[in-house]
C-alpha positions in Angstrom: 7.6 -20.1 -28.0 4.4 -18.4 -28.8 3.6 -15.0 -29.9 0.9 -12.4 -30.3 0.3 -11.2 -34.0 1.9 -8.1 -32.6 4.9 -9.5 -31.2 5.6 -11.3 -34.8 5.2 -8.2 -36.4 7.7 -5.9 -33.8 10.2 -8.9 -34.2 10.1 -8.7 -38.2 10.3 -5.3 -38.3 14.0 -5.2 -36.4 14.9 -8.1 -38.8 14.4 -6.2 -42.0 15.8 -2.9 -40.3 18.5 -4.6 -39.3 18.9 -6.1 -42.7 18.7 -2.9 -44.9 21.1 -0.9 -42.6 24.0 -3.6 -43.6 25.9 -2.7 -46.7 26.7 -5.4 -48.9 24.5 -6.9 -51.9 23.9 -10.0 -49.4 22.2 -8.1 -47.1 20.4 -5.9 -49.8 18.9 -9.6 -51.0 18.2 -10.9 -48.1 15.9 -8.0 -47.1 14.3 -8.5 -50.6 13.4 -12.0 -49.9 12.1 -11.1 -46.3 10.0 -8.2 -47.8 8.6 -11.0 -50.1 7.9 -13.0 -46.7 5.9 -10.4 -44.3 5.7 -7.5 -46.3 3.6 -6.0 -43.2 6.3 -5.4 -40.8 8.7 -4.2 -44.1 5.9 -1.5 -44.9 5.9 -0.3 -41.4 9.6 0.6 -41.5 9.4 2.0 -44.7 7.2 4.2 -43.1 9.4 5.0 -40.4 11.8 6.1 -42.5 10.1 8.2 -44.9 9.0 10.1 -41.6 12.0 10.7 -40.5 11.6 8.4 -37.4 14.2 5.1 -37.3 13.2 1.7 -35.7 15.7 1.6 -32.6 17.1 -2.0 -33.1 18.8 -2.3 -29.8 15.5 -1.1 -27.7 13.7 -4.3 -29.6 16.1 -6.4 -29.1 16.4 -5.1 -25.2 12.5 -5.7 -25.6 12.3 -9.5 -26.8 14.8 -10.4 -24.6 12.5 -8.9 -21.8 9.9 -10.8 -22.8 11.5 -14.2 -23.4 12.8 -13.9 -19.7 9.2 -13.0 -18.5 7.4 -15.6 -20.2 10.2 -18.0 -18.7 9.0 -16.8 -15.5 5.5 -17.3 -16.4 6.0 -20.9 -16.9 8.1 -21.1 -13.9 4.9 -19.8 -11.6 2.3 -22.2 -13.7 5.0 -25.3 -12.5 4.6 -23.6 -9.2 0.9 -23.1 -9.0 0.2 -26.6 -10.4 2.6 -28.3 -7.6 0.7 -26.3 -5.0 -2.4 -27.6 -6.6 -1.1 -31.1 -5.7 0.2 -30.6 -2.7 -3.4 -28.2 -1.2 -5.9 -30.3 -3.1 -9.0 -28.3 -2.2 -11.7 -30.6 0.4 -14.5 -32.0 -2.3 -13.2 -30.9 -5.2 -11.1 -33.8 -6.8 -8.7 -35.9 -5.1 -12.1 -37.0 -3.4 -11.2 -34.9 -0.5 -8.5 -36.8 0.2 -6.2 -34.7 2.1 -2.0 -34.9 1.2 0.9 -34.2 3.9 3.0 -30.9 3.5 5.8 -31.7 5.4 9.6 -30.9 4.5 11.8 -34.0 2.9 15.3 -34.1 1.9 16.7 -33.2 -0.3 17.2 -29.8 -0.4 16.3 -27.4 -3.2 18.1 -24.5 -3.2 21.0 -22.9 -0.9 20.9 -19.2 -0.6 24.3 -17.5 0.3 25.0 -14.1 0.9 25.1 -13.2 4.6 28.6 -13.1 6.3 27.2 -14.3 10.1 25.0 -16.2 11.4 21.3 -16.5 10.3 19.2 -15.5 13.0 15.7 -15.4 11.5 13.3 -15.8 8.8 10.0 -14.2 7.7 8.2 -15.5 4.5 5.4 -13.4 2.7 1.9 -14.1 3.4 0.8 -14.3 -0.2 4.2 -14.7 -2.4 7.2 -16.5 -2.3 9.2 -13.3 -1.0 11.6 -14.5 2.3 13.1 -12.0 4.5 16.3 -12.9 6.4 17.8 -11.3 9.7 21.5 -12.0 10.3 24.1 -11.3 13.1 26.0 -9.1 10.5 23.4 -6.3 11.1 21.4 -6.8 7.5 18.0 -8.0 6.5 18.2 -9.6 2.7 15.3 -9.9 1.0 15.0 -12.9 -1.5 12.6 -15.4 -3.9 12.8 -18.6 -2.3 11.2 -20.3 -4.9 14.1 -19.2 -7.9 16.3 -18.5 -5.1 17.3 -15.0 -6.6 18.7 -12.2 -4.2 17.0 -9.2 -4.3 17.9 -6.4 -2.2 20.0 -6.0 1.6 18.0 -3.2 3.7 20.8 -1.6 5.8 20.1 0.7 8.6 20.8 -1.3 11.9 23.9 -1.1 14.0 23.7 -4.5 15.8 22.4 -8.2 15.4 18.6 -8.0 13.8 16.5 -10.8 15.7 13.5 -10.8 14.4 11.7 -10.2 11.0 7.9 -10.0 10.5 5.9 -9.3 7.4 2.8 -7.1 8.0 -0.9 -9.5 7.5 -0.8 -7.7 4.0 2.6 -8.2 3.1 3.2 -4.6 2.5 5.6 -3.7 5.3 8.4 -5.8 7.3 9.5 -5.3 10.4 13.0 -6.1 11.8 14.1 -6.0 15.6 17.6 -5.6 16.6 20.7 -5.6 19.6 20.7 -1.6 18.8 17.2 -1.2 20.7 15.3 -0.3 17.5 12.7 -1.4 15.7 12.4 -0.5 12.0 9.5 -0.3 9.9 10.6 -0.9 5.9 8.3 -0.4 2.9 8.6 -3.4 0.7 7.7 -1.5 -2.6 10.1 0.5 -2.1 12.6 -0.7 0.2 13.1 2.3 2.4 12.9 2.2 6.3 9.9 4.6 7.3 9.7 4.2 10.8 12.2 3.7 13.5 10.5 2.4 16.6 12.7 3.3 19.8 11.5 2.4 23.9 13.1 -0.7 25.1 16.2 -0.7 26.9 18.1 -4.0 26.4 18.0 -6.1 23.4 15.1 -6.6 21.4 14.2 -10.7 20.4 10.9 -11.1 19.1 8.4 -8.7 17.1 5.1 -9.9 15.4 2.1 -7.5 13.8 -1.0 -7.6 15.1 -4.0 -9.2 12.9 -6.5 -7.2 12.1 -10.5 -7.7 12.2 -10.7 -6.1 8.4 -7.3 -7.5 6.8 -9.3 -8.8 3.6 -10.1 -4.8 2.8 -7.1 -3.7 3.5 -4.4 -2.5 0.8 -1.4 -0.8 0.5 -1.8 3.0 -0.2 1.3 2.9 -2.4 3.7 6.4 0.1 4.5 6.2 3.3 1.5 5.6 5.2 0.9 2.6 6.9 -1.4 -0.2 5.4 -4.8 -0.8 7.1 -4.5 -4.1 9.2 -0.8 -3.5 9.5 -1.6 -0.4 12.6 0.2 -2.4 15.7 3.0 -4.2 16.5 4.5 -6.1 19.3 7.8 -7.2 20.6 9.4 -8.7 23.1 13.1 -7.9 24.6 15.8 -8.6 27.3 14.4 -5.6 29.7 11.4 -8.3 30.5 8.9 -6.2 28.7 6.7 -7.0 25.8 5.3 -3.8 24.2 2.9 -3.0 21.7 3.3 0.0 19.3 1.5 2.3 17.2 2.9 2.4 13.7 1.3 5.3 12.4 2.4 7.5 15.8 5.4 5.4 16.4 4.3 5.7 20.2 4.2 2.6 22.9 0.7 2.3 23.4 1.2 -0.5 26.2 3.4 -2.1 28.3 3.5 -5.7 29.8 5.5 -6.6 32.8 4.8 -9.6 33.6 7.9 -11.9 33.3 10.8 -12.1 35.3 13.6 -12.3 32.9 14.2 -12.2 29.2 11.5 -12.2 26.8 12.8 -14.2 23.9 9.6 -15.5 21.8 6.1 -14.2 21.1 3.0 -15.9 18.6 -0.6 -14.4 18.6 -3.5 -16.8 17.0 -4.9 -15.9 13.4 -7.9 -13.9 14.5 -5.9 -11.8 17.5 -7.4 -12.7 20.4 -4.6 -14.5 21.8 -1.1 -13.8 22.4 1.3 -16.2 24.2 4.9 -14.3 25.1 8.0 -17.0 27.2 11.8 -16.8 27.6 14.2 -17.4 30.3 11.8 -17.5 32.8 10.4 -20.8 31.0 7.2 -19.9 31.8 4.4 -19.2 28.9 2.1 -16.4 29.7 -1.4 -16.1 27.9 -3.0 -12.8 27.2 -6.3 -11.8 26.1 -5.3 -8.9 23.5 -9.5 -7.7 23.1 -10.2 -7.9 26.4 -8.6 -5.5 28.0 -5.0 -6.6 27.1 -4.7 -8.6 30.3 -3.0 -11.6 31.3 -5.1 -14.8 31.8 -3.0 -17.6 32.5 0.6 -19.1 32.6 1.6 -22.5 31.1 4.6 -24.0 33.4 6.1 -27.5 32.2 9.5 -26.5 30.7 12.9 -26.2 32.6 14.7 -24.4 30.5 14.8 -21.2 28.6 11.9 -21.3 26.1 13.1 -20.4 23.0 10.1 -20.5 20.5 6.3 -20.7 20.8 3.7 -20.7 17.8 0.1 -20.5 17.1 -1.0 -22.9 13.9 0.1 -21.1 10.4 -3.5 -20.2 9.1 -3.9 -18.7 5.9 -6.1 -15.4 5.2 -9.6 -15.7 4.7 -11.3 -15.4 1.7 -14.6 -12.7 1.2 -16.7 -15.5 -0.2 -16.1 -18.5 1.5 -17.3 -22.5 -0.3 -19.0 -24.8 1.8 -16.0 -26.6 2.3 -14.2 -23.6 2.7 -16.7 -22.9 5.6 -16.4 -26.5 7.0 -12.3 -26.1 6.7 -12.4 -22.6 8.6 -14.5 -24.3 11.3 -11.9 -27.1 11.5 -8.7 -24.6 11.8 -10.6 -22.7 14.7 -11.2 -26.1 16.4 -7.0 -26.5 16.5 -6.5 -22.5 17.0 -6.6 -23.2 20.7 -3.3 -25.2 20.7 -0.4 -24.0 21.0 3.4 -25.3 20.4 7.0 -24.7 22.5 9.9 -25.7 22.1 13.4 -25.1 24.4 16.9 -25.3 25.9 15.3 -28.4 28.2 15.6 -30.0 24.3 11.7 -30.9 24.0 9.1 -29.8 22.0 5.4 -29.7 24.0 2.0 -29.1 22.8 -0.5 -27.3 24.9 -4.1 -26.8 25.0 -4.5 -22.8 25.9 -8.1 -23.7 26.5 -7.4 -26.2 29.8 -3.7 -24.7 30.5 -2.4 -28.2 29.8 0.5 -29.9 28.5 -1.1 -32.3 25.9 2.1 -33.8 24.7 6.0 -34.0 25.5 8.2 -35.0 22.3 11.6 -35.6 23.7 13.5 -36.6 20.1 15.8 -33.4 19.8 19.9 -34.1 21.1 20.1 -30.1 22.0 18.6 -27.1 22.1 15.3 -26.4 20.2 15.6 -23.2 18.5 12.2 -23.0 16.8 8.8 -24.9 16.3 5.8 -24.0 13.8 2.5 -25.5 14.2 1.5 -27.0 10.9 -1.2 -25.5 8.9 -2.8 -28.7 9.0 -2.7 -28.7 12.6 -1.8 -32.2 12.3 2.3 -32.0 13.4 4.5 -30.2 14.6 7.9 -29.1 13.2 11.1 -28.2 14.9 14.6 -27.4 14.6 17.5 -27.2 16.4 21.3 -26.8 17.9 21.4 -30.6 17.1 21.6 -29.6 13.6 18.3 -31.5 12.6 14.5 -30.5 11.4 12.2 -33.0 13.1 8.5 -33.4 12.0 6.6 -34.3 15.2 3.0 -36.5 14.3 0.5 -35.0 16.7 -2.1 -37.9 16.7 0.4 -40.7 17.3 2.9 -38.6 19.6 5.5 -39.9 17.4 8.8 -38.2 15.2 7.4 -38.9 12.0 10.5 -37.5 9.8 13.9 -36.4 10.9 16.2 -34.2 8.8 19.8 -34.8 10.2 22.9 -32.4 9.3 20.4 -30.1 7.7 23.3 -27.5 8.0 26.6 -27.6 8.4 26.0 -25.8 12.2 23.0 -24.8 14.5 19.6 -24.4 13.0 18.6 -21.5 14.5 15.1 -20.9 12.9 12.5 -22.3 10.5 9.8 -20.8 8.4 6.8 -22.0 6.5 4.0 -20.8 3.8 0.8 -21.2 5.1 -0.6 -22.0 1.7 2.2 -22.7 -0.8 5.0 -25.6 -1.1 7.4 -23.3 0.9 10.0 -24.2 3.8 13.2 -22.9 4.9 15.6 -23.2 7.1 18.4 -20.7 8.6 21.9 -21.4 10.4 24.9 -20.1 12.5 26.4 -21.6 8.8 25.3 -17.8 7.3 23.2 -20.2 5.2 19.3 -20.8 4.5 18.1 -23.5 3.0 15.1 -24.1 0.9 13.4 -27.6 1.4 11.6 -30.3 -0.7 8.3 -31.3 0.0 6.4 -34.8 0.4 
């Protein structure tokens, strides 16, 4: 391990402190001969003690063993960052442009265990490898999926949590729940801050709201709400979809326009689109700039649809490359599909532009539970009652990969990093799973 001059210096100081506290000529020696070796760090204690002030050998011990588990971590993130290097080559610069698949591959990395029902949702973090979980058993757990470390259970609802949402900064989740509430947690702190109360039956879905000004935004450190975190929306059994106010906590709108259970919700990266479905299997498109109004219905599934989503799309830098330009223009070009997946055990594509089914992948034995849109745009991945994550190739209307038995039960949700080598799983087995990569 390497160290600063400084470090070597703090280190040999607690040596010879600890050397010349020890009775017994050995020890008496021992520091003579170290003295001879860095008299430095010997001087300085000596100078300690003649004013009065003692080098605390436990804190520098405490101190070093901080450290050596830091720079452990350090190395652990370089590991990381150098993977994600391979796996997101940047276009034109190396790798001749040459673009490499990011799509999950047995076997699996890491288990994580700690909730006592079912796993009901996941949420990673928009920048980091921080994974929020929703469970049956009432609790949202907050963990690393990359070491998979447990770091905290946020308590406060009295029935199943649904659905988990980081804010666009990652400053603030969101949780929905069977109690009717929505609450609002601080991740710095961990503390619920807002309790969000309107709908009447069971709440399923909740998602924030992009915001034009996200890269400015930052997190004011109390209890205020981030800029580009100020609305959220969410979707529940009383056929409503709602948007909120954070900073009020008020319903600023209501929508009314499905006929039974809302159970899934997805809005596109820039916020212009937001596509809600549920039991009524019908997908319903809404302009969210233009006056908030519905614009068109997608019908083709029939069954209950149980998961819709927008392509993953990472944040956008201030100063954007050439290629970074040419890539953004490519992402917008496949922001206009849109993915489903449901009880009717299919996963569909659709082009919001047109209204139209593009394709039907009929691979799944059960229910679909969830679907992603890749940040490539290039498949689509899924996961279901069948117990198996399916990787669906767009271009050749094919299953390119199938994970079967992923869990011991159901799969009942999937989530994905838009930018770094992260997926997981989550199952009626009170599991999640964290998977490899190609």
């Amino acid at each position: 391990m390497v160290v600063t001059d400084r470090q070597r210096l703090d280190l040999h100081e607690a040596i010879y402190s600890y050397l010349i506290s020890r009775p017994g000529d050995g020890f008496v020696r021992a520091a003579a001969a170290f003295f001879d070796a860095d008299p430095d760090a010997c001087n300085n204690v000596k100078k300690s003690e003649s004013s009065n002030r003692t080098v605390s050998i436990p804190l520098l011990e405490k101190k070093w063993t901080a450290v050596i588990r830091l720079q452990k971590r350090v190395l652990e993130l370089e590991r990381s960052v150098a993977q994600s290097i391979k796996v997101h080559p940047h276009v034109g610069e190396g790798n001749n442009g040459v673009r490499r698949r990011m799509i999950p591959r047995q076997p699996c990395k890491l288990t994580l265990e700690g909730h006592c029902n079912n796993v009901t949702c996941l949420a990673l973090h928009p920048t980091y490898t921080v994974l929020v979980s929703g469970s049956d058993d009432a609790t949202v757990k907050i963990w690393d999926s990359e070491s998979g470390d447990f770091v905290r259970t946020l308590k406060g609802h009295t029935g199943s949590v649904n659905a988990v949402a980081f804010s666009p900064t990652g400053s603030h989740i969101a949780s929905a729940s069977s109690d009717l509430s929505i609450k609002l947690w601080e991740l710095k702190t961990y503390k619920c801050i807002r309790t969000l109360r309107g709908h009447d039956h069971s709440i399923s879905c909740v998602i924030f709201l992009p915001f034009p000004d996200i890269e400015s935004s930052s997190s004011s450190g109390n209890d205020t709400i981030a800029a580009g975190s100020t609305q959220l929306v969410s979707a529940s059994r009383d056929r409503t979809v709602k948007i909120w106010e954070l900073e009020s906590g008020f319903c600023i709108h209501t929508f009314s326009d499905h006929s039974d259970w809302v159970r899934c919700l997805a809005i596109t990266s820039n916020g212009e689109i937001m596509a809600s479905s549920g039991s009524d299997s019908v997908i319903i498109l809404y302009k969210m700039q233009r006056g908030r109004k519905k614009y068109a219905e997608l019908r083709g599934h029939e069954h209950v649809v149980e998961s819709v989503s927008f392509v993953l799309q990472r944040r956008k830098p201030q100063k954007e490359s050439i290629a970074q330009t040419s890539e953004a223009k490519r992402l917008e070009q496949i922001g206009k599909y849109l993915a489903s997946g449901g009880r009717d055990k299919t996963v569909r594509l659709w082009d919001i532009s047109s209204s139209s089914c593009l394709s039907i992948f009929s691979f799944h034995e059960n229910w679909v539970r969830c679907v992603l849109l890749h940040p490539s745009g290039s498949y689509i991945i899924s996961c279901g009652d069948d117990r198996s994550i399916r990787v669906f190739d767009i271009k050749s209307n094919r299953c390119l990969r199938t994970i079967d038995d992923a869990h011991r039960h159901f799969v009942t949700s999937i989530a994905m990093h838009p930018t770094l080598p992260c997926f997981v799983s989550g199952s009626v087995d009170h599991t999640i799973k964290s998977w490899s990569f190609d």
